[in-house]
NUMARKE-155222 format. One record per residue (C-alpha): residue number from 1; residue in three letters; x, y, z. Coordinates in nm, 4 decimals. Layout:
NUMARKE-155222
[NUM; ALA; [X; Y; Z]]
...
end
This chain:
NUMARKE-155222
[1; UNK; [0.6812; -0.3099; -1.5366]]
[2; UNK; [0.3352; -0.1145; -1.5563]]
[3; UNK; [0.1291; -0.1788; -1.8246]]
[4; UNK; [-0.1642; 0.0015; -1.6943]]
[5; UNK; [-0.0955; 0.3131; -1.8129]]
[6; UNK; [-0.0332; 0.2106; -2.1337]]
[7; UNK; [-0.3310; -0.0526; -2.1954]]
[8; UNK; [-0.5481; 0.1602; -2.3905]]
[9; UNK; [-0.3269; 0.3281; -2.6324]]
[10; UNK; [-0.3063; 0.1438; -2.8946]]
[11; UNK; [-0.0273; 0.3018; -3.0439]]
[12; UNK; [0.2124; 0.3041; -2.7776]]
[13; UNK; [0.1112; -0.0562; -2.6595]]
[14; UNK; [0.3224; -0.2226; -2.9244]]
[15; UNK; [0.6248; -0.0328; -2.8826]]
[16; UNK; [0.5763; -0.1283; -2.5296]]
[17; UNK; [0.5201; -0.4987; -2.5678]]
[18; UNK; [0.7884; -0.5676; -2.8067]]
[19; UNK; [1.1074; -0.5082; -2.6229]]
[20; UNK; [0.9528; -0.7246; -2.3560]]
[21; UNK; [0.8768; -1.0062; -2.5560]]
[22; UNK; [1.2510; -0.9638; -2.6960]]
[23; UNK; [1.4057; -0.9832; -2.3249]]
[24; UNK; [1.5866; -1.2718; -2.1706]]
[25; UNK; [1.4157; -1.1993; -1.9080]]
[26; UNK; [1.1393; -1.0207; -1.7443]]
[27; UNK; [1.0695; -0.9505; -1.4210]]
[28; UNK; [0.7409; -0.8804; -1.2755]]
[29; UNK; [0.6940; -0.7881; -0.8594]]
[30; UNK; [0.4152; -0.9397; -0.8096]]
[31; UNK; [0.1743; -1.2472; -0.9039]]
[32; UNK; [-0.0828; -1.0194; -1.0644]]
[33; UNK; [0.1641; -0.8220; -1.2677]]
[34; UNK; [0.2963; -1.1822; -1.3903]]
[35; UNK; [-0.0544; -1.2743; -1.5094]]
[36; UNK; [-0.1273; -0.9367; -1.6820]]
[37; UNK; [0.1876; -1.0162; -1.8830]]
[38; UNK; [0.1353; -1.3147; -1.9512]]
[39; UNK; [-0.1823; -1.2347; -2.1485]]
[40; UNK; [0.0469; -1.0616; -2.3667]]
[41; UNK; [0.2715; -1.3803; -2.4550]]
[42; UNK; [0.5106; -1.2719; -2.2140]]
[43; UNK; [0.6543; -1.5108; -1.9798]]
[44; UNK; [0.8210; -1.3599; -1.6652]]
[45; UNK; [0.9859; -1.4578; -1.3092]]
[46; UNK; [0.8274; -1.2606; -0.9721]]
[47; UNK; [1.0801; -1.0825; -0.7493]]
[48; UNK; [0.9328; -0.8585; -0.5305]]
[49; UNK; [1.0542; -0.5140; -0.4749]]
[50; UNK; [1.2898; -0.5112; -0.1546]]
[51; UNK; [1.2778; -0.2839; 0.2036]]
[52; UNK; [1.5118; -0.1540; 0.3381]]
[53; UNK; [1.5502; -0.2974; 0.6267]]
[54; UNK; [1.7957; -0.0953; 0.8230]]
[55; UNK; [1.6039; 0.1933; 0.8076]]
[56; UNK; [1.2828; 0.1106; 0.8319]]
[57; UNK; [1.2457; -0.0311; 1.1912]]
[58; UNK; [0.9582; -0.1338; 1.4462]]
[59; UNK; [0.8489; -0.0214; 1.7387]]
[60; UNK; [0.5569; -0.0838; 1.9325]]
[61; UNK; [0.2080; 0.0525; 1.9786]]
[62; UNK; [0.2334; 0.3780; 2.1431]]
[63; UNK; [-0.0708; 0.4562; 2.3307]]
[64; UNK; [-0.3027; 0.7787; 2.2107]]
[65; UNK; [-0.6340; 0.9526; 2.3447]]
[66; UNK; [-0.6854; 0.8353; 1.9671]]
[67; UNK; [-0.6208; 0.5837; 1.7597]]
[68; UNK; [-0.4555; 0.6906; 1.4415]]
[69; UNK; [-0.4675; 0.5448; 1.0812]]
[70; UNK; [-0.1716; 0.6762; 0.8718]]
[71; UNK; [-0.2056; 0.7089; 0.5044]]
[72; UNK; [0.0836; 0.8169; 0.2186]]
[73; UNK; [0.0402; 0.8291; -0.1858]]
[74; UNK; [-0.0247; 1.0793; -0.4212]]
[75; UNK; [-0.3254; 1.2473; -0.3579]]
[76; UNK; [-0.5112; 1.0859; -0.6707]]
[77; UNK; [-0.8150; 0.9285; -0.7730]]
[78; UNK; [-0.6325; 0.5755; -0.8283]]
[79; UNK; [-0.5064; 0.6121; -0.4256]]
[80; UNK; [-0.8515; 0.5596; -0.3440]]
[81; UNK; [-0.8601; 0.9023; -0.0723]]
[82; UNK; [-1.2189; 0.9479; -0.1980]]
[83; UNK; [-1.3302; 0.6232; -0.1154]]
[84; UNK; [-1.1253; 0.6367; 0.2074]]
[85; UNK; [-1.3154; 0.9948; 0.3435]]
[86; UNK; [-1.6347; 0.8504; 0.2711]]
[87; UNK; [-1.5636; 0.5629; 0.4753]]
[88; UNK; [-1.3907; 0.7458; 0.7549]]
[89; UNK; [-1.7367; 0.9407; 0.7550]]
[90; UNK; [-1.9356; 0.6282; 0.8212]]
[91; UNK; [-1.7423; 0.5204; 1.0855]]
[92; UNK; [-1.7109; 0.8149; 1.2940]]
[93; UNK; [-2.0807; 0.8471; 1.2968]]
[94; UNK; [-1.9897; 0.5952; 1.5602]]
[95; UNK; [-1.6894; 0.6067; 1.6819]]
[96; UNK; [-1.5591; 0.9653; 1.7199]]
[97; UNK; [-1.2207; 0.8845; 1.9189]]
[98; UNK; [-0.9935; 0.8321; 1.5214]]
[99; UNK; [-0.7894; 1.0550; 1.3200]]
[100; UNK; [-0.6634; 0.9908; 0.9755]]
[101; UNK; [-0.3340; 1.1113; 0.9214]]
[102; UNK; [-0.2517; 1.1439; 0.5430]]
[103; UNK; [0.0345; 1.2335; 0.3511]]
[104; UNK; [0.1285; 1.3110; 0.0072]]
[105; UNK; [0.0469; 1.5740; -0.2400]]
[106; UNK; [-0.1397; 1.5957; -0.5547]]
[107; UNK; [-0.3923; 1.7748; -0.8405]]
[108; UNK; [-0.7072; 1.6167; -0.5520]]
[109; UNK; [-0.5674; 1.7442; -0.2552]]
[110; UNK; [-0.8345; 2.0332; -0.2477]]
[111; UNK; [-1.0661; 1.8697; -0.3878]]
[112; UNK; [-1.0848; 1.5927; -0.1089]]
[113; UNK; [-0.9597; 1.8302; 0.1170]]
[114; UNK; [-1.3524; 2.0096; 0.0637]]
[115; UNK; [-1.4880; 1.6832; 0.0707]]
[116; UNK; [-1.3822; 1.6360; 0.4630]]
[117; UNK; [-1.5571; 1.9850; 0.5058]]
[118; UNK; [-1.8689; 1.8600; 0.3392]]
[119; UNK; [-1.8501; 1.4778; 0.5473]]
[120; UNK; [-1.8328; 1.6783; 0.8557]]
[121; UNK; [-1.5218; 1.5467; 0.9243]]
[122; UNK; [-1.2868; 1.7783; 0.9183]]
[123; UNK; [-1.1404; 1.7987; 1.2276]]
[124; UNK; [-1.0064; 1.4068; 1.2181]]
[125; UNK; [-0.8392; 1.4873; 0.9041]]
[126; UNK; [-0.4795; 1.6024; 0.9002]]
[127; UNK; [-0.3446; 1.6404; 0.6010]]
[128; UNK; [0.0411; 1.6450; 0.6231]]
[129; UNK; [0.1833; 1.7353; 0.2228]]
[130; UNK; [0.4545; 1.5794; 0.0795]]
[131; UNK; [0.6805; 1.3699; 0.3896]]
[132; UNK; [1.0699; 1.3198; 0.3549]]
[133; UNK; [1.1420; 0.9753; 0.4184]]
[134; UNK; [1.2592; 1.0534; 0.8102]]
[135; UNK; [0.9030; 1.2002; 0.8219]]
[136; UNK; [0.7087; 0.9301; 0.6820]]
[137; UNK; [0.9431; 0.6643; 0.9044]]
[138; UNK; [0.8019; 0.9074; 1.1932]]
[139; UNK; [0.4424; 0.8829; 1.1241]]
[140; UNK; [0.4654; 0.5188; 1.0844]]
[141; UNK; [0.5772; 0.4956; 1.4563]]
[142; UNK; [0.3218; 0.7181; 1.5762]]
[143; UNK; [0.0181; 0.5743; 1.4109]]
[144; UNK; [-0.1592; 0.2351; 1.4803]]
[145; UNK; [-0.2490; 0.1431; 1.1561]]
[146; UNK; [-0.1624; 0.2037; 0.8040]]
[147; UNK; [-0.4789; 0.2493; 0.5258]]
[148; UNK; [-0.4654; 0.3243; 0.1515]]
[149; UNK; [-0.7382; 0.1792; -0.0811]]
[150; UNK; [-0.6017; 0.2010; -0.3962]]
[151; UNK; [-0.7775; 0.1090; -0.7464]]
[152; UNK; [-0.3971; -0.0512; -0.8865]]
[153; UNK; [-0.0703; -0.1338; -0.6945]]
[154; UNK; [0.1601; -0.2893; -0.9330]]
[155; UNK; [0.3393; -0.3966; -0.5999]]
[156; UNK; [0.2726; -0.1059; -0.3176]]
[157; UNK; [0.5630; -0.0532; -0.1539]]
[158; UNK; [0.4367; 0.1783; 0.0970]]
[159; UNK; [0.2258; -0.0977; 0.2761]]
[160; UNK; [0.5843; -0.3085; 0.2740]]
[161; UNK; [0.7274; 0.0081; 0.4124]]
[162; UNK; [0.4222; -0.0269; 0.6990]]
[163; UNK; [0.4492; -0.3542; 0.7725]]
[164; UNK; [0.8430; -0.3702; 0.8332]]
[165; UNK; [0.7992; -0.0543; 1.0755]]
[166; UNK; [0.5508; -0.3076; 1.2914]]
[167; UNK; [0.1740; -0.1645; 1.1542]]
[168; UNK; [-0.1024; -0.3746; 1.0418]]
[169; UNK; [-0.2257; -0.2347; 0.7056]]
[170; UNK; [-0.5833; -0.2076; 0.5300]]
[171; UNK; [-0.5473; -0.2921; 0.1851]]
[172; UNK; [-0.7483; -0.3277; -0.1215]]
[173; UNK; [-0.7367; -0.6548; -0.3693]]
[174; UNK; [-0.5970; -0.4223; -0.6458]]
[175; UNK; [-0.3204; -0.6002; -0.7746]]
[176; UNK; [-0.0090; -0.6431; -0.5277]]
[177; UNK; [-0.1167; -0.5961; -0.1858]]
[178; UNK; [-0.2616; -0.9787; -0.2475]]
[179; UNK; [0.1326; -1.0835; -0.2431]]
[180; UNK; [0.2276; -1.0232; 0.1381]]
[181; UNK; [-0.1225; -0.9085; 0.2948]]
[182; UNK; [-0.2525; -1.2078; 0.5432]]
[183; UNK; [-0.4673; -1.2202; 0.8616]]
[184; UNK; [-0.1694; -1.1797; 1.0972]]
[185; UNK; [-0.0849; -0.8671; 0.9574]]
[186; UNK; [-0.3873; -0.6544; 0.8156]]
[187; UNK; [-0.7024; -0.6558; 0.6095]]
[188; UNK; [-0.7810; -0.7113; 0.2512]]
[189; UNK; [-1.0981; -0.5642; 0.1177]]
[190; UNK; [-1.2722; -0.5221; -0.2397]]
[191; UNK; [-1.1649; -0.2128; -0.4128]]
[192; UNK; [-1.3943; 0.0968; -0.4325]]
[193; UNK; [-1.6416; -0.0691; -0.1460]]
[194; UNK; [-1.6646; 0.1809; 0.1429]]
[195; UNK; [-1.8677; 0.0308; 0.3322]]
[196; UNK; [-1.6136; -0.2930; 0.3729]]
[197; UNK; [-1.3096; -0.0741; 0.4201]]
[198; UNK; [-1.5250; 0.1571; 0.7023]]
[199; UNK; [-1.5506; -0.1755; 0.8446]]
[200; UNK; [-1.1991; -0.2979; 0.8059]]
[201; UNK; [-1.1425; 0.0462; 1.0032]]
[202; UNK; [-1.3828; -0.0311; 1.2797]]
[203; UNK; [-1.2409; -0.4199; 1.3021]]
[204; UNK; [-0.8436; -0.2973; 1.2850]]
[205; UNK; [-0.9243; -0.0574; 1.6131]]
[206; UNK; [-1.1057; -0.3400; 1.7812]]
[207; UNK; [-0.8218; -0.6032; 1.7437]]
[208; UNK; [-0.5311; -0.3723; 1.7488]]
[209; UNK; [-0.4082; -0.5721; 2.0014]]
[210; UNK; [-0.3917; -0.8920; 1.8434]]
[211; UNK; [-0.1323; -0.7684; 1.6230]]
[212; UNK; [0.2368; -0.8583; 1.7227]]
[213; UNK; [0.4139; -0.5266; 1.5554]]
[214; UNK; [0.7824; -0.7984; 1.6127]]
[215; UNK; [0.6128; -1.1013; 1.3795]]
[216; UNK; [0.4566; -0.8403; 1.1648]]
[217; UNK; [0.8249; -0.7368; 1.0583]]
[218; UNK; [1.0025; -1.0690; 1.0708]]
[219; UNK; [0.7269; -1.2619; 0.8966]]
[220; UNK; [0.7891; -0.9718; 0.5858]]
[221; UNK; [1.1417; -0.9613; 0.6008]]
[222; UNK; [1.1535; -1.3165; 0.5435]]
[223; UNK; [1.0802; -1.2856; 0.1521]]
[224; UNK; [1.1174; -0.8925; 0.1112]]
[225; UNK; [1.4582; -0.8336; 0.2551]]
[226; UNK; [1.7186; -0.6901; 0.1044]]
[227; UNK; [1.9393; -0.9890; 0.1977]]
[228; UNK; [1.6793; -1.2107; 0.0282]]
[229; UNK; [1.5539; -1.0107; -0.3025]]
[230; UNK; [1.9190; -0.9609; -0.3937]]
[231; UNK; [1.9667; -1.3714; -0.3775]]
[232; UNK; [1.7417; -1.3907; -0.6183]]
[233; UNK; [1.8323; -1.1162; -0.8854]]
[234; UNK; [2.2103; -1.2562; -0.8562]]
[235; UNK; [2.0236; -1.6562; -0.9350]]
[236; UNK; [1.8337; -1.4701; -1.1960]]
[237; UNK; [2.1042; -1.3129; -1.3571]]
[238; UNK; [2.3323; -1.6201; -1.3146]]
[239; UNK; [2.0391; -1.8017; -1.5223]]
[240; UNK; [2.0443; -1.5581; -1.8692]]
[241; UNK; [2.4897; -1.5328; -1.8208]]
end
């Protein structure tokens, strides 16, 4: 459950704490969202949001005159897209042969979209709109890598999504990504610091290779499969019956 959006307002905070703290149980997705509840007295259990596993398949590297970083989110400030232009900028002051692929939609989307003019960048930017699922499962096959530096993930399904089609991610610290992000399968960096994530950009396209898209999506399905998430809801469940 998000409490973010609600942390500030103190009148809607209460109403929003108490039916929680009535609960048999509460169930947070990640270890981050556990210990933001539990500064509010709330005590929960982490199970992590599940992928879908028969849809969202891998396939290997395809090889491109460029190497592509995928993005997908709403085209907000919390998404981090400003923070990721200004780092695409820096690194394709030296290294000119990338394109950033985003999707999603959003109040920003000219804003950032002028902000690619003014980086001089432009023409490695495609921005793609809002992506049906088939479209998104698409793009995930085509591109190398998967980037979003958000400021808050309660969880972040998308980079799940990523990493179960076979794609390293770049991640920030920002709350979920924390849970399932690990050497063998992307890049954790500080959020809002653009010049680690241009270099998390220039270090993904260096190692690319390194990356073994079959163990990227076995490792994850391990804990985040279907199969597995619903085991523990039904032992969860069993426990307040």
């Amino acid at each position: 459950f998000p409490l973010l959006p609600f942390r500030h307002n103190k009148k809607l905070m209460p109403l929003v704490i108490e039916p929680l703290k009535k609960a048999d149980q509460v169930i947070a997705v990640s270890r981050k969202l556990q210990a933001e509840l539990l500064r509010y007295e709330i005590k929960s259990s982490v199970v992590p949001n599940l992928i879908d596993e028969d849809y969202f398949t891998a396939t290997s590297q395809k090889k491109h005159q460029n190497f592509i970083f995928f993005s997908l989110g709403d085209i907000t400030e919390e998404k981090g897209f400003e923070d990721l232009l200004q780092a695409a900028a820096l690194v394709l002051k030296k290294e000119r042969n990338i394109q950033f692929r985003i999707g999603g939609k959003g109040k920003f989307l000219r804003k950032y979209q002028r902000m690619a003019v003014d980086l001089r960048i432009k023409e490695h930017i495609t921005w793609l709109g809002h992506l049906s699922q088939k479209k998104v499962l698409k793009e995930l096959h085509q591109c190398n890598a998967f980037i979003l530096p958000s400021y808050h993930e309660s969880f972040g399904m998308v980079f799940l999504e990523a990493l179960a089609s076979g794609r390293p991610v770049i991640a920030t610290a920002c709350g979920g990504p924390e849970d399932f992000v690990r050497e063998d399968n992307g890049l954790l960096v500080e959020v809002g610091n653009v010049k680690m994530i241009s270099q998390a950009m220039i270090k993904m396209k260096e190692n690319i290779d390194h990356y073994n898209f079959r163990k990227i999506r076995q490792d994850i399905l391990k804990k985040y499969s279907s199969k597995v998430v619903a085991q523990k809801l039904i032992k969860l469940y069993r426990s307040i019956l």
